[in-house]
SENU-188367 format. One record per residue (C-alpha): x, y, z. Coordinates in steps of 0.02 Angstrom, whole numbers, padded with zeros to 5 digits, always signed. Example, Ala and Ser with C-alpha at 12.3 -4.5 7.8 and 13.67 -1.06 7.14 Angstrom:
<titis>
+00615-00225+00390/+00684-00053+00357/
</titis>
This chain:
<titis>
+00000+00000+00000/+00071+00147-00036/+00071+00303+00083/-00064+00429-00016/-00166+00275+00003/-00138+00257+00172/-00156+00433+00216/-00336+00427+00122/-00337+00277+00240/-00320+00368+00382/-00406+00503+00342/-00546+00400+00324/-00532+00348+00483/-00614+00547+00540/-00752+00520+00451/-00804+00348+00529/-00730+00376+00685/-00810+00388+00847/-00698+00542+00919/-00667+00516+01076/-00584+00623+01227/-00444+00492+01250/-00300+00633+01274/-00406+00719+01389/-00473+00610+01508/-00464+00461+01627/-00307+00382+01663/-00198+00378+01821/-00065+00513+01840/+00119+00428+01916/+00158+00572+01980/+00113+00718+02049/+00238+00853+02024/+00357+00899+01875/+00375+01030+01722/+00342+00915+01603/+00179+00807+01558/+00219+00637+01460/+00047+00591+01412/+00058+00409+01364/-00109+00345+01269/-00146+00156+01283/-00277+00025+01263/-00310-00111+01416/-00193-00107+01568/-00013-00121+01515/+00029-00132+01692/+00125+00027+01699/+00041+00124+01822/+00171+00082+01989/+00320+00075+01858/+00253+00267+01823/+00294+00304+02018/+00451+00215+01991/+00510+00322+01844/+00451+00494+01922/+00543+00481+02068/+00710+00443+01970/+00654+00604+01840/+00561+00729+01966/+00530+00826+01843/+00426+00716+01719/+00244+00698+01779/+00178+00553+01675/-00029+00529+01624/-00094+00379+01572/-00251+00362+01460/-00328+00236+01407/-00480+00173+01271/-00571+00013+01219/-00477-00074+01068/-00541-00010+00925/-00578+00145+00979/-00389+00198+01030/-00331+00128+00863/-00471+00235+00750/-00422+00386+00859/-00239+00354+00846/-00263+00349+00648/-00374+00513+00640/-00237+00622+00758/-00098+00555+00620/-00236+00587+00468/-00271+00787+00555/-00098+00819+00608/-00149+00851+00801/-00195+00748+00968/-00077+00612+00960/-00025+00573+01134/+00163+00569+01157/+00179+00391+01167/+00039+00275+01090/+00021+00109+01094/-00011+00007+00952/-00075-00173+00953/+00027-00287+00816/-00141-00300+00710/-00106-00111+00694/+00092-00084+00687/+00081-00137+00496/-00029+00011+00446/+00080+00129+00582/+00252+00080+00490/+00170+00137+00314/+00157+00308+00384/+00300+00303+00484/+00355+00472+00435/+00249+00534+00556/+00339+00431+00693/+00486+00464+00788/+00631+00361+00741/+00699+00249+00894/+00846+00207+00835/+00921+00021+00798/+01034-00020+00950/+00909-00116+01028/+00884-00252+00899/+00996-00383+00957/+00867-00387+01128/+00707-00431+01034/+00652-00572+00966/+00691-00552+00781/+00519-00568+00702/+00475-00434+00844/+00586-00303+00799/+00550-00303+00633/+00365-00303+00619/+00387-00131+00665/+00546-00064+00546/+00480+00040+00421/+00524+00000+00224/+00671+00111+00246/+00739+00036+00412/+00647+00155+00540/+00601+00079+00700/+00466+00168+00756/+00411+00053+00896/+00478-00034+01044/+00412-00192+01070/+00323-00216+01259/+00260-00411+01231/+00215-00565+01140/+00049-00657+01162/+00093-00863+01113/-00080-00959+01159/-00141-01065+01305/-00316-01085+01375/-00382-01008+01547/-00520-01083+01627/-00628-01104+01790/-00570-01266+01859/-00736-01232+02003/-00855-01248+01836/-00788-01384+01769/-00795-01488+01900/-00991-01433+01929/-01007-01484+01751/-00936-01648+01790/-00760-01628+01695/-00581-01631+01745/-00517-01480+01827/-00312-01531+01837/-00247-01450+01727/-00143-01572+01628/-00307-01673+01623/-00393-01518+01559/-00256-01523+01436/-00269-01708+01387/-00466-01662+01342/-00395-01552+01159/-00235-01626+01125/-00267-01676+00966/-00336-01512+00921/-00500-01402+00906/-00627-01512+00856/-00572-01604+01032/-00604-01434+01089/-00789-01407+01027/-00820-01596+01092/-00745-01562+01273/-00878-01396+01273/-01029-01518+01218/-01003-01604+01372/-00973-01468+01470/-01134-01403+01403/-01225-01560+01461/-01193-01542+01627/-01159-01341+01643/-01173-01243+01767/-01351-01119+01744/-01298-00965+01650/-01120-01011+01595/-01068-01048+01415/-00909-01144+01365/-00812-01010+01294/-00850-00804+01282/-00863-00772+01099/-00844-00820+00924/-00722-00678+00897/-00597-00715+01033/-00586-00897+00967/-00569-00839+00807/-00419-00744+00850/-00348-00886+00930/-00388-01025+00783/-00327-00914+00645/-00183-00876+00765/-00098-01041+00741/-00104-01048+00551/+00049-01027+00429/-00024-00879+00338/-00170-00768+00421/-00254-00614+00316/-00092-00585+00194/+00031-00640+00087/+00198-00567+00116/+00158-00425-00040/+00039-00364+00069/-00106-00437-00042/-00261-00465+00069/-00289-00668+00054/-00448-00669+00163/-00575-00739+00018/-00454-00862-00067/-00335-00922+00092/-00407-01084+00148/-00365-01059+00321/-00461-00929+00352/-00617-00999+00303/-00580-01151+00398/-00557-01061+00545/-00734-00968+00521/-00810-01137+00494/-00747-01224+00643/-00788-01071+00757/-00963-01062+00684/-00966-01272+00721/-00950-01220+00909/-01048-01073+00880/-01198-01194+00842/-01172-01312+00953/-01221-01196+01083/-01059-01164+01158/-01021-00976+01148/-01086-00844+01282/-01100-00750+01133/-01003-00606+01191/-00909-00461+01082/-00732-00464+01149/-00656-00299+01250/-00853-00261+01270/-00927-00201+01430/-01025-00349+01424/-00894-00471+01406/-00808-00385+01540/-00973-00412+01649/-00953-00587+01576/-00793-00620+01682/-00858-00538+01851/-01021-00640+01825/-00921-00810+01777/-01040-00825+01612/-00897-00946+01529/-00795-01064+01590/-00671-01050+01445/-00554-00920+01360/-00424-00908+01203/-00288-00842+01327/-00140-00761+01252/-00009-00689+01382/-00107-00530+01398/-00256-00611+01434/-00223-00644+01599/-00228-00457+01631/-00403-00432+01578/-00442-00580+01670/-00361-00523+01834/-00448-00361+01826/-00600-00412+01765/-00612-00587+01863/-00574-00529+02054/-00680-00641+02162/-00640-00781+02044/-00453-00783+02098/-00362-00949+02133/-00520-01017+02028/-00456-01007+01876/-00330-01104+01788/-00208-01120+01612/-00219-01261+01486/-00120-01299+01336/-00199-01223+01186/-00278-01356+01078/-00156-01397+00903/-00014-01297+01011/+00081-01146+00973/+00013-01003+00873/-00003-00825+00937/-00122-00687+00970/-00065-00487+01015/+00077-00415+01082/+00089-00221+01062/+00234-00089+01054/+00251+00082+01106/+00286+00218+00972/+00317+00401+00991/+00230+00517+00857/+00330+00661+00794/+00170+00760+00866/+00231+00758+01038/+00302+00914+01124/+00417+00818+01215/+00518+00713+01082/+00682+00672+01175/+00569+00631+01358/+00445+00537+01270/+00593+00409+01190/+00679+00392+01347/+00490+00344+01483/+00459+00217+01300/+00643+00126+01306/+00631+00121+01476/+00467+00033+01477/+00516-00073+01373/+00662-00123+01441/+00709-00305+01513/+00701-00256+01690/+00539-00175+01667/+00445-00327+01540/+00509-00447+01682/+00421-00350+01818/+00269-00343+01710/+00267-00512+01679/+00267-00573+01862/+00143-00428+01893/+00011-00417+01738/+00079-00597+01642/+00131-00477+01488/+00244-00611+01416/+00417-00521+01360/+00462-00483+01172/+00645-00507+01244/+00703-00684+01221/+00849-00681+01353/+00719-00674+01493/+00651-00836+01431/+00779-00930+01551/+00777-00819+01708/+00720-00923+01865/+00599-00767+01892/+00529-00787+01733/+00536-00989+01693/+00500-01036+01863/+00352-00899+01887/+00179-00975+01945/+00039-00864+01975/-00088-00879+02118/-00250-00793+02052/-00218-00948+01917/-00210-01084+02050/-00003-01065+02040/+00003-01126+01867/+00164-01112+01799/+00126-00991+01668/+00292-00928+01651/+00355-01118+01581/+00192-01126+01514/+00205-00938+01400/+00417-00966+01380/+00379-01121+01301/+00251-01081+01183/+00352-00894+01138/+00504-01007+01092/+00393-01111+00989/+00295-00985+00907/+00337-00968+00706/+00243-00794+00679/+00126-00759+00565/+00127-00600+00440/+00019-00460+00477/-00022-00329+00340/-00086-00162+00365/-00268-00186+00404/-00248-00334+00507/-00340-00257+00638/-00481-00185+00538/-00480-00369+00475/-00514-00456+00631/-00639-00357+00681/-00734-00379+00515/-00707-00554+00547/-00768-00531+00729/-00942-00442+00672/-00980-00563+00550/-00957-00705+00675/-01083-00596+00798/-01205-00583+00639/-01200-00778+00676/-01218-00796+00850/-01355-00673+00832/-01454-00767+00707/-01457-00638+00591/-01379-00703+00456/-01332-00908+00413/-01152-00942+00410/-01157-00939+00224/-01232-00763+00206/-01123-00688+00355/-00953-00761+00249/-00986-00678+00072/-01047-00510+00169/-00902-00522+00273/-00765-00560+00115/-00855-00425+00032/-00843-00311+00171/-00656-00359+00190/-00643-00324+00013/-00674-00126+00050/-00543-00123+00137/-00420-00112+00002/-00497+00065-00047/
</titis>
């Protein structure tokens, strides 16, 4: 895609998007004091909030504010402040369904430099070099693929809640998946589903194949990559057998989903755990991690970028590398379970050995170091996001019973289809 198309792209993006007061609002300040304000504009918890304390009391002079937005909504506004030239934060974060269509504009990014390279993992670094060898985003983490679930509803449902006998129920892959939920569904527990949503598992099914949305030319493969449609039909298999809560992921209803305990399932990438955590509170020590059915495969991960916008270039680089940096991803990971993008943590005792207590002291951190090593990644293109959640409403269409599955795929391929323009 070229970068007048992108910018028509983007400016696109004002048109349809829901403007929101993102660099104005919410958010928790680190500190309290200081001449100058770092406003750092996220999506989801990142975890940074006591690492903000931390920072301001080494630089008394930075005062840092955090906002945040749903998904979508911080990526469309993120897009229109590049498209009108204004409102960027001075650090965004960008999800890697997103980085792709960031590094075609990258002009309008701040350069980071390259002597940080040899710490990421090498797909990592360069998802986010620009065409010209720009880096205009530090990678924070990496999502790799398990599955979380309440151990206390399976075992009202009649099923197995040990984990390595939860694990033993999919081995062989998805279909195992959709056959362990028909049980579960036999027996469940009033009110709970097997799994949230067909767009979460989506995300997670597509997640594992060799080639997603694109080829590597950045030609959009979504109608004619077999994958892809055998991912839809497979989630639309479980969709029918009665096993989705039918929530829309990053919702405030799926959010109520977790505090209510509505599934008993999840697609749980690294960051996952997070939203769980948050979302999940008097549920701790009742949920649990799984192996992901098939194995490997990998959902997420974001970086942190610093538009040229900003009015504080040089601060802005310096609170971003230092987020990002391995003393900082380890102490998110054993905080929030952001599994690092930086491969020489892998082996740390306080990473490898990590088990988390809200997750009945599963040992995620062998669990997510094993599945990051394994992970073969997957090429993302510049609408990736916009993708997936065109993918995501057509699914809902489904659930809904507004359209078959039929009629939902050819709108949605057609839909995808705009996206080119």
């Amino acid at each position: 895609m070229s970068l007048s198309r992108t910018a028509r792209t983007l400016a696109a993006a004002l048109a349809a998007a829901v403007v929101l007061t993102a660099c104005g609002s919410g958010g928790d300040a680190g500190s309290a004091g200081g001449n100058v304000t770092l406003n750092v504009n996220l999506f989801g918890n990142f975890g940074y909030k006591a690492l903000y304390d931390e920072y301001s009391q080494a630089h008394p002079n930075i005062k840092i504010v955090e906002h945040t937005a749903a998904y979508n909504d911080h990526h469309r506004d993120l897009a229109t402040h590049l498209a009108t030239g204004t409102g960027a934060g001075d650090i965004e974060g960008v999800d890697t369904g997103f980085i792709a269509q960031m590094r075609e504009v990258g002009k309008q990014f701040t350069d980071l430099g390259t002597d940080r390279a040899a710490q990421y993992l090498p797909w990592k670094w360069q998802a986010s070099l620009t065409s010209d060898g720009k880096q205009i985003g530090y990678g924070t983490d990496v999502g790799g693929l398990a599955i979380c679930y309440r151990r206390d509803l399976f075992e009202q449902a009649g099923l197995p809640a040990d984990r390595d006998a939860v694990s033993a129920l999919w081995a062989s892959g998805w279909d195992q998946y959709i056959e362990a939920g028909k049980k579960y569904t036999a027996k469940a527990p009033k009110g709970t589903a097997f799994f949230d949503g067909g767009g979460a598992l989506y995300n997670a099914v597509i997640g594992q194949a060799p080639q997603g949305f694109y080829s590597e030319d950045n030609t959009i493969v979504v109608g004619t990559n077999p994958a892809v449609r055998n991912a839809w039909d497979l989630v639309v298999k479980a969709i029918q057998a009665n096993l989705s809560a039918k929530l829309i992921d990053s919702s405030p209803e799926w959010n109520n989903g977790f505090a209510k305990g509505q599934f008993a399932t999840i697609s749980c990438p690294a960051w996952m755990m997070t939203k769980i955590k948050d979302q999940a509170k008097a549920y701790a020590g009742k949920w649990d991690v799984a192996a992901v059915p098939g194995g490997g495969g990998n959902w997420g991960g974001s970086y942190l970028t610093v538009p040229k916008q900003g009015k504080h270039i040089e601060e802005a680089k310096a609170l971003a590398a230092w987020l990002t940096a391995p003393e900082q991803q380890a102490k998110i990971f054993t905080s929030k379970g952001l599994l690092p993008s930086i491969p020489a943590l892998y082996d740390k005792p306080e990473i490898a050995q990590y088990k988390d207590p809200f997750f009945n002291n599963a040992p995620i951190g062998t669990i997510f170091t094993t599945a990051a090593k394994q992970l073969k990644p997957q090429y993302q293109g510049p609408r990736t996001g916009d993708i997936q959640t065109t993918i995501r409403d057509g699914l809902v269409r489904v659930e809904q019973g507004k359209q078959s599955s039929e009629q939902s795929w050819q709108q949605t391929v057609s839909d995808v289809e705009r996206l080119k323009k």
